[in-house]
Structures are given as structure tokens and as C-alpha cells.
N, C-alpha and C positions, 0 to 999 in steps of 0.2 A: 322758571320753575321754583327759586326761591331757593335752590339748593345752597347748602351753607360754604364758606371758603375763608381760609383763616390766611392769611399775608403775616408774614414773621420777615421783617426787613426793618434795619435800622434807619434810610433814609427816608427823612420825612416826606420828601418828592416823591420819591414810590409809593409810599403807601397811599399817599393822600392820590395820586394818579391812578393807582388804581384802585381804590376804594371806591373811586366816584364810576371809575369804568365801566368793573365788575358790578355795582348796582342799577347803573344805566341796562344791562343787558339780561338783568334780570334778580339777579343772586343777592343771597343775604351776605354781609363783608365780615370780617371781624379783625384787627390790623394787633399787631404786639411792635416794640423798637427792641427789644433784644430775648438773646436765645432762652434765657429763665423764663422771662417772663412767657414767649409764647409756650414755651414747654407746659408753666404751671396753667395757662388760658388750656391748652390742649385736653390735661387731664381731666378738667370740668365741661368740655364741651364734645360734640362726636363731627367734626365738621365733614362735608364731604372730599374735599380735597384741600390740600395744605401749599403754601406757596412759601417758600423759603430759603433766604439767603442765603450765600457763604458763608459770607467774613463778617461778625457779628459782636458784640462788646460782651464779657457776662459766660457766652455761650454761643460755638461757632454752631453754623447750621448744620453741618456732618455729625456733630455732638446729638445735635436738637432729632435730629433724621434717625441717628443708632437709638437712641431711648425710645422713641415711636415704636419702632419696629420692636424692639427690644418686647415692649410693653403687650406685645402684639396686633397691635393695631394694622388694617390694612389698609388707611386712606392712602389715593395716590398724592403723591409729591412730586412737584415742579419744583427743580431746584436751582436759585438765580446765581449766579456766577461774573465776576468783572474778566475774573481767567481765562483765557483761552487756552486751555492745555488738557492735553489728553491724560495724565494723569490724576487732573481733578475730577472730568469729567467720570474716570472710572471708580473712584473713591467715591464718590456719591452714588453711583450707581450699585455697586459692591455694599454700601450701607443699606440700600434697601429703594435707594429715589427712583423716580419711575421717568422721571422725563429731565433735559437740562438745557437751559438757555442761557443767554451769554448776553453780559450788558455792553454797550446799550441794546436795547433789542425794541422793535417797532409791534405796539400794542396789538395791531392785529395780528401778530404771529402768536403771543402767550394766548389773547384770547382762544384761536384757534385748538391751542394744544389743551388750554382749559377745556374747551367741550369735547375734545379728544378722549380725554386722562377722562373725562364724565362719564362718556358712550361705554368707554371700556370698562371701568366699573360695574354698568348695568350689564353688559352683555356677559363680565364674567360671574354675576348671579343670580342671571338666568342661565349660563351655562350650569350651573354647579346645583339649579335644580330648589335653591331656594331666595326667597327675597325676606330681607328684618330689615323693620322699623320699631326703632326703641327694643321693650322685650316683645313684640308681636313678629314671629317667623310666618310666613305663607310659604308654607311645600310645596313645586308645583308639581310634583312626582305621585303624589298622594293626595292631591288636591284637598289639604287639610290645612287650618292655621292651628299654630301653635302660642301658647302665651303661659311665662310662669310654669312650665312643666305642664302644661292642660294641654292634650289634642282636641282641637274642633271639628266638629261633623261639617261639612260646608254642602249645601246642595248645588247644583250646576249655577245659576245663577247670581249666589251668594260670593261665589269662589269668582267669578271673572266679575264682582263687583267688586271686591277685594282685593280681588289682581291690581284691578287698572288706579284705585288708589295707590297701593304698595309701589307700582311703577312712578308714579307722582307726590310723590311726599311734598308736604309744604304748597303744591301747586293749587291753586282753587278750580276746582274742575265746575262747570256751571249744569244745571240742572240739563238742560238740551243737551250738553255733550255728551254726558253718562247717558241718558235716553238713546241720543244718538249712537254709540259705542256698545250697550249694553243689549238694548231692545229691537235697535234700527227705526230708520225713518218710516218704517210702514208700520207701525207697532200702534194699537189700535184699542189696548188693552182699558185697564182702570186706570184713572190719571194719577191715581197717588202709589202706585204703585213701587216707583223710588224711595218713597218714604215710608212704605211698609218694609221693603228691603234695610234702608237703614236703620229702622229701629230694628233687627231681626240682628242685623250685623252686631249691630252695637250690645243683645244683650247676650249675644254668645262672646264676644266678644271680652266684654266687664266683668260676667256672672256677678254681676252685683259688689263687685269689690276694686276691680282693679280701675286706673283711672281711666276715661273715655278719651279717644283718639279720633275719632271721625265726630269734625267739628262740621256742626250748622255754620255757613253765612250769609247771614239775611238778606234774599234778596235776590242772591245769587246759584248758591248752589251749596258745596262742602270740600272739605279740606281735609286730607288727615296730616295732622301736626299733634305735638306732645301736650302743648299747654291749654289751657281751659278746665 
């Protein structure tokens, strides 16, 4: 799904193991060697989940984990430990970490709790009734987006077009799937009918100012991502 993950570990065998992991299995990577530096990568980027050390040169990761939060940030946090002991594990978790494993540890168990720490992220904002990407909020209460203080009107179709984006950031969803998803396979309608939706999205979305988020690609289908 492309969803982003920042690795804060000084060893360069970790990072580089799983830099290659995590992007085998789908995800965008982004790696720091010590606590500064991922703190200051942190503050310029919005990843979705954070993976970080203990013991760390500069800036231990309990430091790096209280500032996050501090900052109010709610990405979840994996947090790696060589320790065995229950009082580390509480101290991380008391700083704000949401999950904790113990080195050495076998890759398929982090990946595991990676789409764990994922799920739970999604379901707690769908529980709480809204989904943001970037400044674009989707209410799902009020079936309205929000963008910049703007409420938008969304008609029935607009809003569960907008959904299944919002649900999929960064993902490329291909033209058949959204039909499929959206319309269903018996759907018999106008063929460009997707594309009159997205330009509809897109201009309540912009009013003309703000930057476009639901990206064309050619060929395939569309993406909502920031850049473009």
C-alpha cells in the first residue's frame, strides 16, 4: 500500500535488513543512525508508523519516543530493545510506544506487528469517525470532506469515492477496482463515468487553489498521494 515507515536504528545491519524487507512487502522505507537525526527526519515528514531503537548515540530512542508524543504526534511505535527486562519494556511503553520487541528477533514476527500497529491505526480512525490525509479530513459521521476550514457537500457516490481513496493513501487503485468497488460488476452505466467523478472530486476538492491530491496514472488507474 506504499504506506510510509521510518527505521531510527544505529545498526547498519538493521536498517539495511530491513529497509530491503519492509520495501519487498510493499512500503515506502526511510532509515536515520541516530536519535537527532531521526527526530529532525521526523519533524519534516508524517510517516505512518515509526520503528525505533533503544540505545542509540546523539539521542536514546525513549528520548526520541517522549518528543514524538510530546509534539503530539500519534504514529504507532515499535520499539527495538537488546534488553530483556520488564522495566524497560514499561518505560517505553509509559513514554507513549505502542508495541516492543527484543533483539535478536526473527523478521517475520516485526513484519507481523508492522501490519498489526497498521490495522489498528485504520480501525482507530474509523472508529473516532474520521479519516486525514495531508489537510483533507473525510467525516464519516457527516459524510462531508473537510479541507483548510472548507466543509464539502459530497453526494452519495462522491463520499464512498473518496472513502475508498482515503482508506488507501499512496496505494494505486486501478480503474476496474474503483468500478468494481464503487459501481459493482453489473454496472452498465456511461463508461467514463469514473472520470466524470474524479474531475468532480477534484474540483471541490482544490476550489481552485489548493494543491490536487488524487493523482491520474496513465494507464492504470489513480492514486491519492501529496505530490504532483
Amino acid at each position: 500500500m506504499r504506506q510510509r515507515i521510518f527505521v531510527v536504528d544505529d545498526d547498519d545491519k538493521i536498517t539495511s535488513m530491513l529497509r530491503r524487507s519492509l520495501a519487498f512487502d510493499g512500503y515506502e522505507v526511510t532509515t536515520a543512525n541516530d536519535g537527532q537525526e531521526g527526530l529532525r527526519l521526523m519533524q519534516q515528514s508524517d510517516p505512518d508508523l515509526l520503528i525505533l531503537d533503544v540505545m542509540m548515540p546523539n539521542m536514546d530512542g525513549w528520548e526520541v519516543c517522549r518528543r514524538v508524543r510530546e509534539a503530539g504526534s500519534g504514529v504507532p511505535i515499535l520499539m527495538l530493545t537488546a534488553k530483556d527486562e520488564i522495566q524497560d519494556r514499561v518505560k517505553g511503553l509509559d513514554l507513549g510506544a505502542d508495541d516492543y520487541l527484543v533483539k535478536p528477533f526473527a523478521l517475520e514476527e516485526l513484519l507481523a506487528r508492522v501490519r498489526a500497529l497498521l490495522r489498528r491505526k485504520t480501525d482507530k480512525q474509523e472508529t473516532d469517525g474520521r479519516l486525514q490525509f495531508e489537510d483533507l479530513t473525510l467525516d464519516l459521521d457527516s459524510r462531508e470532506a473537510i479541507r483548510g476550514g472548507r466543509r464539502i457537500d459530497l453526494t452519495a457516490k462522491e463520499f464512498d469515492l473518496l472513502h475508498l481513496f482515503m482508506q488507501n493513501p499512496r496505494r494505486v487503485l486501478t480503474r476496474d477496482s474503483i468500478m468494481d468497488k464503487i459501481w459493482g460488476y453489473d454496472y452498465s452505466g456511461e463508461s467514463n463515468v469514473l472520470e466524470v467523478y474524479i474531475a468532480m472530486l477534484r474540483q471541490k476538492t482544490e476550489d481552485g487553489t489548493a494543491k490536487r491530491l488524487i493523482q491520474t496514472v496513465r494507464g492504470t488507474g489513480y492514486v491519492l498521494r501529496g505530490e504532483g
